[in-house]
N, C-alpha and C positions, 0 to 999 in steps of 0.2 A: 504493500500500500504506500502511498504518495505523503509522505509525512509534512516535507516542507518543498515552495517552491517561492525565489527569490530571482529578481529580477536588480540589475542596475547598469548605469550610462555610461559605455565606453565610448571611444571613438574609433571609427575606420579606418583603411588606406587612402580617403581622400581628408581624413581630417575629421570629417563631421561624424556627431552621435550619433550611434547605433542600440539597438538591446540588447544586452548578455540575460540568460537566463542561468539557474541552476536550478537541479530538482534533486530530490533525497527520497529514499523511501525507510520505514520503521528497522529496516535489513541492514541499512547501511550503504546501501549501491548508491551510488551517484553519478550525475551526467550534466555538462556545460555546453551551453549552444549560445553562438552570436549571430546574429542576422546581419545578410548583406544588402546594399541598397543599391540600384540602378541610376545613370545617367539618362540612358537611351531607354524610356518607359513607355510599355503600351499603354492605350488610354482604357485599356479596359482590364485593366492588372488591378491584384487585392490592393487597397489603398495603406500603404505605411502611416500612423500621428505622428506628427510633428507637432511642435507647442505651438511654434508663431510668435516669440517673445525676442524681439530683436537684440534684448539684450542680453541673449544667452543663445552662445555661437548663432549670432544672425539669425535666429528663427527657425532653427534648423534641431534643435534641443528634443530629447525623445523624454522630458520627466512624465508627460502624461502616460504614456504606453508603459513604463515605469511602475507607475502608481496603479495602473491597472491589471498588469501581473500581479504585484504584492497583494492587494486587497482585491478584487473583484474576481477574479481568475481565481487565484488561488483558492478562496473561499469556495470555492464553486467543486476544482477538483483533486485538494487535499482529502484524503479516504478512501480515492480511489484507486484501482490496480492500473500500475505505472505497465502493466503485460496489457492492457487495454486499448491498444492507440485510438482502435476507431471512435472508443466511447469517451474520452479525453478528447477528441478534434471536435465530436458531431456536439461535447457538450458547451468548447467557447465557441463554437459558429453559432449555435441557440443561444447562447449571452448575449453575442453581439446582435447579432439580430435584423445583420442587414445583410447586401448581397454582394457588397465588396469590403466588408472588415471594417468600416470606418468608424465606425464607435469607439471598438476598442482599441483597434489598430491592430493591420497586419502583419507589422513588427511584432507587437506584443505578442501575438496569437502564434505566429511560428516559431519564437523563442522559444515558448512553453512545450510546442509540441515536438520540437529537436530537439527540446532537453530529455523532452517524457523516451521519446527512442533509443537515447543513449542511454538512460539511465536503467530502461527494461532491459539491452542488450546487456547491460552489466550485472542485472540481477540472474541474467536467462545465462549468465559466463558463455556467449558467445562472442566474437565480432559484431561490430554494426551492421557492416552487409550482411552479413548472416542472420541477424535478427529482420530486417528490412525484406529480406526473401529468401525465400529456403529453394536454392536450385539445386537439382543435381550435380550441375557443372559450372561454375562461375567462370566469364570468362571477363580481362579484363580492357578496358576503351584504350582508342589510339589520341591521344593529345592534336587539340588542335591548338597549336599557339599564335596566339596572336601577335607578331614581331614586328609589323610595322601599322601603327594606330593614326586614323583621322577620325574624321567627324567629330561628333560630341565628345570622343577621346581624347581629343589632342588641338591644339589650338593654329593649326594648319589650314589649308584652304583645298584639303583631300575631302570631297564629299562622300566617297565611301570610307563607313568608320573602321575595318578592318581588313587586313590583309594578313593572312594565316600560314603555317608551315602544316605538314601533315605527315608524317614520316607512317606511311603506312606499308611498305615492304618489310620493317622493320619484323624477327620473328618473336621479340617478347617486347612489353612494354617497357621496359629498363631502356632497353636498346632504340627504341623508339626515343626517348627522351634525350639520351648520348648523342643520336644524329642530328634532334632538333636542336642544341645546344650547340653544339658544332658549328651547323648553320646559322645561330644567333649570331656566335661570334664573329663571322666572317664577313655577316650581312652588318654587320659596326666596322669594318675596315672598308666594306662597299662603297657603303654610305657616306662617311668619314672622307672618302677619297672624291667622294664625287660632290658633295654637299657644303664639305667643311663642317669644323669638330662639334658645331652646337647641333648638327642633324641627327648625332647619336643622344639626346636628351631623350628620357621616355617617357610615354603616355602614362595615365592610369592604370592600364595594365599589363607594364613591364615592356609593349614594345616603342619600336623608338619611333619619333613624331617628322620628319625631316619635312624642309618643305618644301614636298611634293604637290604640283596640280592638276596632274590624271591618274588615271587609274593604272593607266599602262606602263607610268613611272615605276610605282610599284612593284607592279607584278616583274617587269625585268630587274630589277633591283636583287627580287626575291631569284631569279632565276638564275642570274651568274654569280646569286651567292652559293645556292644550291650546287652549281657546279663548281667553284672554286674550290667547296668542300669537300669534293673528290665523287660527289650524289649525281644521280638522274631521276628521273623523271618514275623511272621503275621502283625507286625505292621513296620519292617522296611527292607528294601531289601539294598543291597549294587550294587556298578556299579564299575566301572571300564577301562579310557580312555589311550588305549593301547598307543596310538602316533607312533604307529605303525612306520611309517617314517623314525622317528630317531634311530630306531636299524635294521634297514633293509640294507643292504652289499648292493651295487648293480654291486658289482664285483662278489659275486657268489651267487647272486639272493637268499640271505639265509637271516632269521629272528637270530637273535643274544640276545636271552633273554635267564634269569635265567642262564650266562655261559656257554646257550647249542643252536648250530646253527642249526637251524632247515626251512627246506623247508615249501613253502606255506602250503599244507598236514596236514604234521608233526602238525603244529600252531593250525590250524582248529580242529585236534584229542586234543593239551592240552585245549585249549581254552570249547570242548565242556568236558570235564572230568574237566574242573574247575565248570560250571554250574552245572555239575551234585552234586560238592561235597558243593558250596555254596548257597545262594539265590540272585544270581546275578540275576539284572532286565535289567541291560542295558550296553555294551561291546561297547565303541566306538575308532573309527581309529583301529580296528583289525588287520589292512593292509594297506601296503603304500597305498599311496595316486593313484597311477597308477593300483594296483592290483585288479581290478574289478573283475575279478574272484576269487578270496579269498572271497570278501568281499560278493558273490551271493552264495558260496560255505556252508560257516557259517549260512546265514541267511535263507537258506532250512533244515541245520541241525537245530539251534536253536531258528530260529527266532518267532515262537508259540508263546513261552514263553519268550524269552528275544529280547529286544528291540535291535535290531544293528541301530549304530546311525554313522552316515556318517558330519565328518568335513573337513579334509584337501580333502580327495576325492571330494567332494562338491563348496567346499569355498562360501554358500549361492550363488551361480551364476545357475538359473536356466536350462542352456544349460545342465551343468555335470548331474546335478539334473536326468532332462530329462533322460539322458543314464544312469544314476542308475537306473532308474524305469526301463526301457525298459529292464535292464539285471537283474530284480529283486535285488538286491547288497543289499540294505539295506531297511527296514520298517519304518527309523525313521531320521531326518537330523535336524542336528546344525545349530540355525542360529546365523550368527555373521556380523552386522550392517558392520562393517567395510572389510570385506572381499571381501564386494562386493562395497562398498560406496556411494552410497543414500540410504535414508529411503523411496523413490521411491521402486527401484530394492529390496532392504528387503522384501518389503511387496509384489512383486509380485513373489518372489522365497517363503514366504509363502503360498501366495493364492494358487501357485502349487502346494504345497504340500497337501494341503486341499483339492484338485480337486483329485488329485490320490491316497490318504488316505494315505499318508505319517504324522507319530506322526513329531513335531516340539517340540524343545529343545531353548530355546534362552539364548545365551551366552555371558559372562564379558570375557575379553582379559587375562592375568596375567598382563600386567601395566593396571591398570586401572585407575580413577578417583573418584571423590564423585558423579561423573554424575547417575542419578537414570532412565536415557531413557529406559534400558532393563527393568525394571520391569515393565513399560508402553506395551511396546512391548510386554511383554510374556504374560500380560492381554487383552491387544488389540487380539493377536495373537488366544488363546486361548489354548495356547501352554502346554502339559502335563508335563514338568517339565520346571525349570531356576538353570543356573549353575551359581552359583555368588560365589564360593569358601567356603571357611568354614565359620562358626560365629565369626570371629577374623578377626581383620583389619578394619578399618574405611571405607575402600574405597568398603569391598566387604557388610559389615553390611548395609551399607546406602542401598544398592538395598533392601534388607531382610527386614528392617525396613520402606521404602519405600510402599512394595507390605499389610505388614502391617496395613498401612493408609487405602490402596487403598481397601482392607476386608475390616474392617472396615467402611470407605463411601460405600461400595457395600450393606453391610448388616442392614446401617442406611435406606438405597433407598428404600431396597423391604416392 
């Protein structure tokens, strides 16, 4: 049973507050969860509380969400069995009592409910992913790193906010991370030689910001680092997270990349002449978040071979999900714990995706924490790749070095 649950204000990787949870049970088991916060946010994602009190970090302060863990929440589900997730998630969604967490706030509410998992895992003496889902065979994600950052990442004039490494020939995850590493390092001497020394400064999450202003910058940047590395194309693919959203007009329904305003169409033609010229494996957010026909449009042209991956269209809330599949939109969806706010509803906007063969992606926020739950998650899940940013930055290395351990015990077991 759930004896105590406490809540208090840390701060993130971008600085600002966040919730830290911790739970206890009468046994003695315990488990600490922090919540990550999003730049690049769908409009139809659980709502995080903020105070609003400018004089306590800019408005940006979580004491409400805070105060509603310690008393409200807790009150509600101290007594009960921490081995219970679904009846802990279904009992603060019925607290809060709306349809996107804003009362109590979605911070609050998924603190609680990633502390309750750790701390059952602890009691149950298994692993997280093991607690999260009991496979036969766990197998574990290919890292997609995010190495070189625009958009709402980076204070550049790249309108697409990521450009990705993908070491997927790699035959274990270790070795996977050793290549993209590699290729980090080489794409900072790239850069460095073509940009000058301030182009190696990096984004929010680990990768580096140079200023670039197309897309095709980019991607060759990415490609004779990959090969200076000693790599091909066989052994590593590149991606690409449009964020589509935030260059989209919606006064004249027009996409605004590369300096040039181009119709749904238009997008779909550069987007599929970019696959053709690179070895792009996966194109996510193509298209706002509304454009469901862009995004079905793309994924009959290129979807065979390249993964279209659906985030802010999505926002992990199975309903959307649903009418993605139903309009064919995309093959493949982002999950992101906090979007939706239990590890309840996470896991059954995965299971969905499992049932209609939808690939699954699980993803860190740009604020994030040292919390290591997504690499549990993307094992548990059985998820084909995990976005945790590039190999730089403590907050995003920890999940990397995490999933690590987790090889590792996996391959001590069999």
């Amino acid at each position: 049973m759930i004896k105590e649950v406490k809540a208090r204000q840390i701060i993130d990787s971008r600085g600002n507050p966040t919730v830290e949870v911790e739970a206890r049970t009468w046994g003695g088991a315990y488990g600490r969860a922090a919540v990550p916060s999003g730049a690049s946010t769908g409009s139809h994602e659980a709502l995080e509380l903020r105070d609003g009190d400018m004089k306590l970090y800019r408005g940006k302060s979580v004491l409400k969400a805070v105060r509603n863990v310690n008393e409200e929440i807790a009150r509600a589900i101290v007594g009960r069995s921490c081995l219970d997730q679904e009846d802990i998630d279904e009992t603060m969604i019925d607290l809060d009592g709306t349809s996107n967490k804003r009362r109590l706030g979605a911070n609050a509410i998924l603190g609680v409910s990633m502390a309750v998992a750790k701390v059952a895992a602890v009691q149950s003496e298994v692993p997280l992913y093991r607690w999260l889902s009991s496979r036969e065979k766990y197998s574990l994600p290919w890292p997609m790193m995010n190495v070189i950052n625009g958009g709402a990442h980076a204070g550049t004039h790249l309108s697409v906010q990521e450009f990705l490494l993908e070491p997927v020939g790699a035959d274990r995850f270790s070795e996977s991370i050793r290549v993209g590493v590699e290729i980090y390092h080489v794409l900072r001497e790239v850069l460095r030689d073509r940009y000058g020394v301030t182009s190696t400064n990096v984004g929010d999450e680990g990768g580096y910001a140079p200023p670039m202003e197309k897309v095709e910058q980019a991607l060759d940047a990415l490609m004779k680092a990959i090969s200076k590395a000693g790599y091909d194309d066989s052994m590593v693919k590149v991606g690409i997270d449009s964020a589509a959203t935030n260059f989209y007009d919606e006064r004249s329904k027009m996409y605004e990349i590369d300096g040039r305003k181009m119709p749904t169409g238009e997008l779909v033609d550069y987007y599929v002449e970019l696959t053709n010229r690179y070895p792009i494996l996966t194109i996510e957010d193509p298209f706002h978040e509304e454009d469901f026909e862009g995004f079905a449009i793309i994924t009959a042209k290129v979807g065979q071979k390249v993964m279209i991956i659906g985030d802010d269209v999505y926002v992990t809330n199975p309903r959307r999900i649903e009418r993605g599949v139903n309009m064919r939109c995309t093959n493949s969806v982002l999950i992101k714990p906090n979007q939706i706010g239990t590890v309840t509803e996470t896991i059954r906007a995965i299971e969905y995706c499992d049932k209609v063969g939808m690939n699954t992606v699980v993803s860190h926020r740009s604020g994030e924490t040292e919390d290591t739950f997504i690499s549990h998650l993307a094992t548990a899940a059985g998820s084909r790749f995990i976005k945790a940013g590039a190999p730089a930055r403590g907050e995003r290395v920890a999940k990397y070095n995490e999933l690590m351990r987790i090889e590792e015990e996996l391959s001590a077991a069999r």
